[in-house]
C-alpha positions as CSV (number, residue, x, y, z in Angstrom):
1,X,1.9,28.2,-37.6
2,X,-1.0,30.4,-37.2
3,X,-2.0,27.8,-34.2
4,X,0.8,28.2,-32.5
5,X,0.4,32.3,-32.6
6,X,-3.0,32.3,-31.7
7,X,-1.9,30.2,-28.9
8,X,0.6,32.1,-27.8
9,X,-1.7,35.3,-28.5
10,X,-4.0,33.7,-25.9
11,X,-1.6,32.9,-23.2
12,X,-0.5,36.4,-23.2
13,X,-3.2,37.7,-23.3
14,X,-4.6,35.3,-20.1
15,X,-1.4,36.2,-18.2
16,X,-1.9,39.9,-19.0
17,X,-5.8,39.5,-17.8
18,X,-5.3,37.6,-15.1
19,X,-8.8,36.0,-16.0
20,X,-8.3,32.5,-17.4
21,X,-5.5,31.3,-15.5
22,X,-6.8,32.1,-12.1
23,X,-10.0,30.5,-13.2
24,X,-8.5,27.4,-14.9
25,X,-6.3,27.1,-11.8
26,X,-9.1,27.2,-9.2
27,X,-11.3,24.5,-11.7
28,X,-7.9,22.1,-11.8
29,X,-7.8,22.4,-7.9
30,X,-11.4,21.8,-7.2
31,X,-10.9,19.1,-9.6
32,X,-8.2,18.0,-7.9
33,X,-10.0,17.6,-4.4
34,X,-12.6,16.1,-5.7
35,X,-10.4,13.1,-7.1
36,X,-8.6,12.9,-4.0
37,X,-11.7,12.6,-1.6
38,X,-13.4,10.3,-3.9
39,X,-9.8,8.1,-4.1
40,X,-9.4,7.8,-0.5
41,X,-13.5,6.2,0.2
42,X,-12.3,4.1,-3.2
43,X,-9.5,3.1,-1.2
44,X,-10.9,2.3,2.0
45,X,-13.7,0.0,-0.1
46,X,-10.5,-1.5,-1.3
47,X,-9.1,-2.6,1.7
48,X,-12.2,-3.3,3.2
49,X,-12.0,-6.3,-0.1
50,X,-9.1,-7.1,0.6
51,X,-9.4,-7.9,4.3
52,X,-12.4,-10.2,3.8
53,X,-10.5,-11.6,1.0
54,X,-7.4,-12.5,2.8
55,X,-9.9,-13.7,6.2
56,X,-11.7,-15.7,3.6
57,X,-8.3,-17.4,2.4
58,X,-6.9,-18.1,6.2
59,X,-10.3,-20.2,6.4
60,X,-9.3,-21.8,3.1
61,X,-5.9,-22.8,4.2
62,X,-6.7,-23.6,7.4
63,X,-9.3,-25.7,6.3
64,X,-6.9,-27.1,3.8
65,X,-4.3,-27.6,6.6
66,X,-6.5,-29.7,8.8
67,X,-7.8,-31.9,5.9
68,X,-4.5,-32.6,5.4
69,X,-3.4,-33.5,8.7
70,X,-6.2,-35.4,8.9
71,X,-5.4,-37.9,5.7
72,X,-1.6,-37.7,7.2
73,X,-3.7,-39.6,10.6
74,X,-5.6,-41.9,8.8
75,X,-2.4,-42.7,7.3
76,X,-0.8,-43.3,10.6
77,X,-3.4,-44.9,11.9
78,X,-3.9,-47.3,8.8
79,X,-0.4,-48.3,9.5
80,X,-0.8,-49.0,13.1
81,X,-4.1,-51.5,12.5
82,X,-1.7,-52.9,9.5
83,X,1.2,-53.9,12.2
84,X,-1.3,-54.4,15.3
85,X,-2.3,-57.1,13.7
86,X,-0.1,-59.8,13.9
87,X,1.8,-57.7,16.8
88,X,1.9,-59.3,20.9
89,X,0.7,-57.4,23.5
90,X,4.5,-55.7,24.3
91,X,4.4,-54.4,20.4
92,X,0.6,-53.5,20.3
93,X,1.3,-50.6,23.2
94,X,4.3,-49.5,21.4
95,X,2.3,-49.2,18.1
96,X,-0.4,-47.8,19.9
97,X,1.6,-45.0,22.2
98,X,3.9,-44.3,18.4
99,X,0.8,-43.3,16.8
100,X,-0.7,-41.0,19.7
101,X,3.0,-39.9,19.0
102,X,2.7,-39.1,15.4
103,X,-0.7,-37.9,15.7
104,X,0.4,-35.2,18.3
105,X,3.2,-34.3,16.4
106,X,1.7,-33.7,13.4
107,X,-1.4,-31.6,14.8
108,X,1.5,-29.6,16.8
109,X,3.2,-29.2,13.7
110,X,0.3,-26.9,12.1
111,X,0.4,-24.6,14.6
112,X,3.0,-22.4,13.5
113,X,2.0,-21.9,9.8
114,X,-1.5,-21.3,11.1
115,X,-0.6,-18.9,13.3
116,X,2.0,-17.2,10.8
117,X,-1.2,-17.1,8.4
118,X,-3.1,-15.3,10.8
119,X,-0.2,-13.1,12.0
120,X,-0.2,-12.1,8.1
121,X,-3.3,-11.4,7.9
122,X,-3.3,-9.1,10.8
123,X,-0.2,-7.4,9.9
124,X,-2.1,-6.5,6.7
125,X,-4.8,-5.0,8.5
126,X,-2.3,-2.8,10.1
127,X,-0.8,-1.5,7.0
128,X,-4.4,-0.8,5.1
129,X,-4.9,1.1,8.1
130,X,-1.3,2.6,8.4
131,X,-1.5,3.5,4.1
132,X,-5.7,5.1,4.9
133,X,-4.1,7.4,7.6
134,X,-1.2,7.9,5.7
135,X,-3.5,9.1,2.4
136,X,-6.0,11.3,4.6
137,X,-3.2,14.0,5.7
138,X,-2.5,14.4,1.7
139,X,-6.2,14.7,1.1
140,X,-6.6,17.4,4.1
141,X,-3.5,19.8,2.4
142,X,-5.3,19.7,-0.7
143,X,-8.6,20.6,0.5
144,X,-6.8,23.3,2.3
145,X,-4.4,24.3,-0.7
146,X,-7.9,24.4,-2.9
147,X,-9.3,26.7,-0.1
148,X,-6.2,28.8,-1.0
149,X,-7.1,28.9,-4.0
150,X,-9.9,29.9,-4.1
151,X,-10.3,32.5,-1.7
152,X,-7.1,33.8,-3.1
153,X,-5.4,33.9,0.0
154,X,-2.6,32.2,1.6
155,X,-0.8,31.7,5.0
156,X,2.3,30.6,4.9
157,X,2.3,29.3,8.4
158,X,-0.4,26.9,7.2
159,X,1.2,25.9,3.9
160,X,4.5,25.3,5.4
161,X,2.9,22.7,8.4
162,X,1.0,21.4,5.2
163,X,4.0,20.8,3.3
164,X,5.9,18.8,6.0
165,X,2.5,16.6,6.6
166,X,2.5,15.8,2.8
167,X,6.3,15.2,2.9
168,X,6.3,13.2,5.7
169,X,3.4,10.4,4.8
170,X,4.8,10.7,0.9
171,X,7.7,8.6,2.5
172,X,5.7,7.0,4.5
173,X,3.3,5.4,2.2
174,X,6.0,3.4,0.2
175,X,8.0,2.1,3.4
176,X,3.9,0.5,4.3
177,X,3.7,-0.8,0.5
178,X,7.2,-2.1,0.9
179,X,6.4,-3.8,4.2
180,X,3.2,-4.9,3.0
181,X,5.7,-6.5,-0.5
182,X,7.9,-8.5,2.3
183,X,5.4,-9.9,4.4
184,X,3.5,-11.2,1.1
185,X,6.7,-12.6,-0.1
186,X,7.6,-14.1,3.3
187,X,3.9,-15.9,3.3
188,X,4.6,-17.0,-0.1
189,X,8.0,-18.4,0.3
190,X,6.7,-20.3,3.5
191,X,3.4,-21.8,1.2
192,X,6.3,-22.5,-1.6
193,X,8.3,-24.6,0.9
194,X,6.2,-26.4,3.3
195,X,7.5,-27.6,6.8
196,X,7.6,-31.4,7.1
């Protein structure tokens, strides 16, 4: 009880003042910018990582793509020396132009989930950068709202055009995160369920 009196005791007394809730307010705000500032270079490291991350994995798969067509040829062409063989001239063409045929067909049927892959990847690209420009208008209203602060002074031109820039990329931000979720998903449901 007598810590929730002197606590009281001391907020009226600060609100009375005026001396340590000016002061704690301009401290939190400081505070505050300095988070911010410091999140948005953390976040552009971040999708710096994740870019070279996700370049590194559209080597990986393509890589892991073309080893596969590959053993798919030697399989087709293992089968062709199997039926050339014992095969007459007439039957050693048609074995021959079938597995050109196959082998075609197969290396024209990596082409779309390669370039899918690589349209993810840039389409990520464009979102990091879309969610860093998003972030920096945020970051600008709060260096200008701590300015306010502490100079004690406000215009409420500035603050309203502040406001609507903070509005406006707050929705912004999760539409991007929620593109960013269905292209993922998209990618992941196409690796899930590979083409023949």
């Amino acid at each position: 009880m007598n810590r929730a009196f002197l606590f009281l005791l001391f907020l009226a007394v600060s609100l009375l003042t005026g001396c340590g809730t000016p002061v704690a307010v301009r401290s939190l705000s400081g505070q505050l910018l300095t988070t911010q500032r410091a999140y948005a270079v953390s976040l552009h490291a971040y999708f710096a990582a994740v870019e070279k991350f996700a370049d590194a994995q559209v080597m990986i798969a393509e890589s892991r793509i073309d080893e596969l067509t590959a053993e798919i040829n030697r399989q087709y062409g293992t089968r062709a020396s199997a039926s050339l063989a014992a095969a007459t001239p007439d039957q050693r063409q048609k074995i021959i132009d079938q597995l050109v045929k196959d082998v075609a067909a197969n290396a024209n049927a990596d082409a779309p989930l390669k370039q899918k892959i690589a349209a993810a990847v840039a389409s990520l690209k464009k979102k990091n950068q879309e969610l860093d420009a998003a972030y920096q208008p945020i970051v600008a209203a709060s260096a200008k709202l701590d300015e306010f602060i502490r100079l004690k002074k406000a215009d409420e031109a500035a603050i309203s055009s502040l406001v609507q820039a903070v509005g406006l990329n707050s929705q912004k931000i999760p539409d991007i995160v929620n593109a960013i979720i269905n292209l993922t998903q998209d990618l992941t449901q196409t690796s899930a369920n590979p083409q023949p």
